[in-house]
matplotlib code that plots the C-alpha trace (Angstrom):
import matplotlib.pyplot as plt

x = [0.0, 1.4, 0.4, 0.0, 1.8, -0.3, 0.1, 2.7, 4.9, 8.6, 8.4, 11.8, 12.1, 14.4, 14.8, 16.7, 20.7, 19.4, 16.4, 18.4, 21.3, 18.7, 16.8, 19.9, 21.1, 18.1, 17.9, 21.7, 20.7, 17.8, 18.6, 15.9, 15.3, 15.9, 12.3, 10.4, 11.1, 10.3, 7.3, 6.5, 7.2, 4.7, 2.1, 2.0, 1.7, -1.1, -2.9, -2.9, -1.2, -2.9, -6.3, -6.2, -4.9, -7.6, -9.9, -9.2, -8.8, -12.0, -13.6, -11.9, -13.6, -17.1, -16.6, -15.9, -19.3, -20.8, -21.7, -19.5, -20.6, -17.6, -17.4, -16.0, -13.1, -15.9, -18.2, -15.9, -14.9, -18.6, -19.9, -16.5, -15.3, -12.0]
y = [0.0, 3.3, 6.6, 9.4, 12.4, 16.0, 18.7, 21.3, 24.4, 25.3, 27.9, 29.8, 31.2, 32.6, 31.6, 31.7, 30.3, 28.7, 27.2, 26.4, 24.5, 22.8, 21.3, 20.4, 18.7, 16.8, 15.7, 14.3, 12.5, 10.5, 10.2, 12.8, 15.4, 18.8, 19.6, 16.9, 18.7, 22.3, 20.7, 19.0, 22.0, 24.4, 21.7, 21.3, 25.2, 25.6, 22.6, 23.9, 27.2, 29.2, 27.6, 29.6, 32.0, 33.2, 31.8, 34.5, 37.2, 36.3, 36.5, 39.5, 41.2, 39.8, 41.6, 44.8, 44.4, 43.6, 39.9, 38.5, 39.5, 41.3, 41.9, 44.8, 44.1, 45.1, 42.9, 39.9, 41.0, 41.5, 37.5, 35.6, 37.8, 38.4]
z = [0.0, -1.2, 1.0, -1.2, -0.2, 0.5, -2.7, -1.0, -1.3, -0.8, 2.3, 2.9, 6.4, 8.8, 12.5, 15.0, 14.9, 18.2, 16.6, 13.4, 15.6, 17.6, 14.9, 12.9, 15.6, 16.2, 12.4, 12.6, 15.9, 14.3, 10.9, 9.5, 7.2, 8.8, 6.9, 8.6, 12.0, 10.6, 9.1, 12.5, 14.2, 12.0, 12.1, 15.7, 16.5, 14.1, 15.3, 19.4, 19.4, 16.9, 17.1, 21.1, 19.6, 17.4, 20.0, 22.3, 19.5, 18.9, 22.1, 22.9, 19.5, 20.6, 23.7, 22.2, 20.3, 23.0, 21.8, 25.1, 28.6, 30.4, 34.0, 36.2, 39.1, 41.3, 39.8, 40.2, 43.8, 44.8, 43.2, 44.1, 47.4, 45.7]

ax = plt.figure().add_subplot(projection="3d")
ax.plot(x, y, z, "-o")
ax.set_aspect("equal")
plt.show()
């Protein structure tokens, strides 16, 4: 059975020397591609990080519409005795 890779693009980027030593290290340690760990890496943060991320943005805009209850320091202090 043959898994069929994912269409993609060639991304250039620049990071870090510390990230760059780290993950070139890491690929001559296992025996992998430097790209599999940038790849890795990029697909990780997108799948937790940046998913909060725009999660919060978003609440954070709904409350300046009004569409998200806020609540005053007072408010807080008054229901939770704070």
């Amino acid at each position: 059975m043959r898994i069929q890779a994912q269409p993609s693009k060639t991304m250039s980027v620049r990071i870090p020397l510390t990230d760059h030593d780290a993950i070139t290290e890491l690929a001559a340690k296992t025996g992998r591609p430097i790209s599999f760990y940038v790849k890795e890496a990029i697909q990780l943060y997108l799948a937790s990080d940046l998913k909060g991320i725009y999660e919060s943005y978003q609440i954070a805009e709904d409350a300046k519409t009004g569409k998200e209850k806020t609540y005053t320091l007072e408010e807080l202090n008054a229901e939770y005795g704070i």
